[in-house]
C-alpha atoms as one frame of an Amber mdcrd trajectory, in Angstrom:
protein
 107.405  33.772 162.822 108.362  36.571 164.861 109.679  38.408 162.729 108.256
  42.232 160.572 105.583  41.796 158.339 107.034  44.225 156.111 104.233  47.220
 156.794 105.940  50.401 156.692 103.966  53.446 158.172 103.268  54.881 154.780
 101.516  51.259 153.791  99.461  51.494 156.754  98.282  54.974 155.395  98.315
  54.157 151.806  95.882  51.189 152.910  93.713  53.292 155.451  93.333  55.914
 152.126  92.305  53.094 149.896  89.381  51.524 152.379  87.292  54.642 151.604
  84.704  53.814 149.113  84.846  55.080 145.185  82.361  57.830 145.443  84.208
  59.821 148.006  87.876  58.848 146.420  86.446  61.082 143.754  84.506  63.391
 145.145  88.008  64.119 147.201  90.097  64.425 144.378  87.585  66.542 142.501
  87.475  69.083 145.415  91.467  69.574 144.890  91.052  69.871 140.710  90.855
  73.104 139.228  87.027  73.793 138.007  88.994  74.241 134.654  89.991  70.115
 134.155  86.581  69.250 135.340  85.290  71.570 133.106  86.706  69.757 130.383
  86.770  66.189 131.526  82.603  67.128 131.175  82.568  68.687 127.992  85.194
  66.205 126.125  83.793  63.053 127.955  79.921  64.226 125.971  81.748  65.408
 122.642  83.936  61.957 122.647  81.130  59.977 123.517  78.357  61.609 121.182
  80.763  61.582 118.390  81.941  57.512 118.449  78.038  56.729 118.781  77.470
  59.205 115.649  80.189  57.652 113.783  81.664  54.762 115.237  78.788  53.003
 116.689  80.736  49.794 117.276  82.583  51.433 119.772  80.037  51.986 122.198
  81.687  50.392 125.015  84.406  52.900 124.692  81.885  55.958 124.388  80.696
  54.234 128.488  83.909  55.366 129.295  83.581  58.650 128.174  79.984  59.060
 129.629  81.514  58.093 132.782  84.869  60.095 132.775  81.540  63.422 131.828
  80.128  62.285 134.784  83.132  62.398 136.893  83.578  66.005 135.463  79.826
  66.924 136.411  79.793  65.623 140.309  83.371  67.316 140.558  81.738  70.299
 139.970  78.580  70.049 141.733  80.668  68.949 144.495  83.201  72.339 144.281
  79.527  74.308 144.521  78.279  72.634 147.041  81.390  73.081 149.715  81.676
  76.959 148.889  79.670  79.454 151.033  76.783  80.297 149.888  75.273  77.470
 147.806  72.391  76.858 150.861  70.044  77.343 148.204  70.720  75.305 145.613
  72.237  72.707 148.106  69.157  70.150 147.061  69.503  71.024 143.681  73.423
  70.328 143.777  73.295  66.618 145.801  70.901  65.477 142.933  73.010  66.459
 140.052  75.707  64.455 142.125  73.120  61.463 142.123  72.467  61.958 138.802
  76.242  61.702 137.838  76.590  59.286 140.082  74.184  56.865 138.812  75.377
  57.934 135.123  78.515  57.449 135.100  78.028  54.048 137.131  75.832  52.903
 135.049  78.080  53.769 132.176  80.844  52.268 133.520  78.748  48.841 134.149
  77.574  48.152 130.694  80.907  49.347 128.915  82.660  46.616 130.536  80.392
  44.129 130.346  80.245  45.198 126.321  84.090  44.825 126.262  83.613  41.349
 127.771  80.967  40.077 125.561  83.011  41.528 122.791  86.197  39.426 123.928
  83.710  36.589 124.358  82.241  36.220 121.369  79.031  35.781 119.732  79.383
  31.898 120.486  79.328  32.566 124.502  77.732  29.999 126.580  77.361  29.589
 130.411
């Protein structure tokens, strides 16, 4: 057994990169995104979501998703504001709305996919 165990330097990497937790996975990416795409991951992730509940109300689960891909959107900004000079402020105000999103879009994302496995369940589930 002496042999490689097949890691290549850019595995080791790729693997340190993924051991960071969710919440700063995005909250990195969102700080490289143009305020544009967030911009409209917020607004289309409420206008999608509103608009199945309105008229497709059977498709909740999938309106989760869009709460949480608006929530993304929201702490991607809040995070942009809060790492530019400046914001000292509003710095309070700024880590809440992150919460906020946080908690949101976690939330969101929580109940969506339990709905989507109840919904491949069945109303005849048992334990």
């Amino acid at each position: 057994m002496g042999g490689s165990h097949g890691l290549s330097p850019s595995a080791v990497a790729g693997s340190a990169a993924s051991s960071q937790d969710p919440y700063q996975a995005i909250g990195a990416w969102a700080l490289r995104q143009r305020s544009g795409r967030l911009n409209a991951w917020m607004v289309g992730g409420i206008v999608d979501a509103v608009g199945l509940l309105l008229f497709l109300p059977v498709l909740w689960p999938l309106a989760c998703a869009f709460v949480s891909l608006a929530a993304v959107g929201v702490w991607g900004l809040a995070a942009q504001r809060l790492a530019t000079p400046g914001a000292v402020v509003r710095r309070r105000a700024l880590r809440e709305v992150m919460f906020a999103a946080m908690a949101a879009g976690t939330v969101a994302a929580i109940v969506g996919f339990y709905g989507v496995f109840l919904a491949i369940l069945g109303p005849s589930w048992t334990l």
